[in-house]
C-alpha positions in Angstrom: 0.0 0.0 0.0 3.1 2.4 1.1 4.6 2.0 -2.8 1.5 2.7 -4.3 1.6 6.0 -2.5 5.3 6.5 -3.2 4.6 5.7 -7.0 1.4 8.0 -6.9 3.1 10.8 -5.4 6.5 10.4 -7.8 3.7 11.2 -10.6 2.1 13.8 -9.4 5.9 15.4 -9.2 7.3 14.5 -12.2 4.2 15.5 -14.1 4.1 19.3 -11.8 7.9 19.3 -12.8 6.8 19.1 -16.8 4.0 21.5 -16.3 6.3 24.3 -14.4 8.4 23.9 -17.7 5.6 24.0 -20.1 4.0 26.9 -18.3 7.6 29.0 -18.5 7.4 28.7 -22.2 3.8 29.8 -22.7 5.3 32.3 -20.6 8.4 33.2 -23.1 5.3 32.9 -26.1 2.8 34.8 -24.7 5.7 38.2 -24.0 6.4 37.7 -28.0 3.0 37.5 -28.5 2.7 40.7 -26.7 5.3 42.6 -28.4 4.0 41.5 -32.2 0.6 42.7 -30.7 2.1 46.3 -30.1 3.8 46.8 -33.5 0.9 46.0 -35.0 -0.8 48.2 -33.6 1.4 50.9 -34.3 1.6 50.1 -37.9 -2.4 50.0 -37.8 -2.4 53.7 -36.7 -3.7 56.5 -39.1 -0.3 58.7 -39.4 2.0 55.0 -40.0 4.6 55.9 -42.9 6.4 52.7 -44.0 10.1 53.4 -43.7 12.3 51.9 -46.6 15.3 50.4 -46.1 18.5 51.8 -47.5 20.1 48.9 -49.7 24.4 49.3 -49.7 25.8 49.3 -53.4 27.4 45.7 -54.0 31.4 46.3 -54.0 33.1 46.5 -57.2 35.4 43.9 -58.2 37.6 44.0 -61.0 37.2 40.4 -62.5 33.7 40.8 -62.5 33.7 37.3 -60.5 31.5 37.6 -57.1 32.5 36.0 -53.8 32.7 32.2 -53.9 34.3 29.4 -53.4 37.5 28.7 -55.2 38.3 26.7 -58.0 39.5 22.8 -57.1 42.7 23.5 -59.1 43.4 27.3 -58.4 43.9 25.8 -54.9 46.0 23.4 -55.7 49.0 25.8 -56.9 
């Protein structure tokens, strides 16, 4: 009768042990959540201006090759 309530009561641990661990990550979500929920509602306000995104110029190379991997036998010399 005494292991039953040992075995019961290592359940009811294990299993509070997983739900402390599954509540600290709905936790984690939910503060994303939160944060998504504000930007969108700033970019749902009337006076929202999208703002663009300066793009660099790519660099200039002089053998008109991009960046990449070298050849198998220019390696070898």
């Amino acid at each position: 009768m005494a292991t039953n309530d040992l075995n019961k009561l290592q359940e009811i641990l294990n299993s509070a042990e997983d739900n402390h661990a599954l509540l600290t990550r709905i936790r984690k979500q939910a503060t994303k959540i939160n944060s998504m929920m504000e930007e969108l509602n700033a970019m749902l306000e009337p006076g929202y201006k999208i703002e663009k995104k300066e793009r660099k110029p790519r660099a200039a190379n002089g053998t008109g090759k991009g960046p990449g991997r070298p050849r198998k036998n220019a390696a070898a010399e």
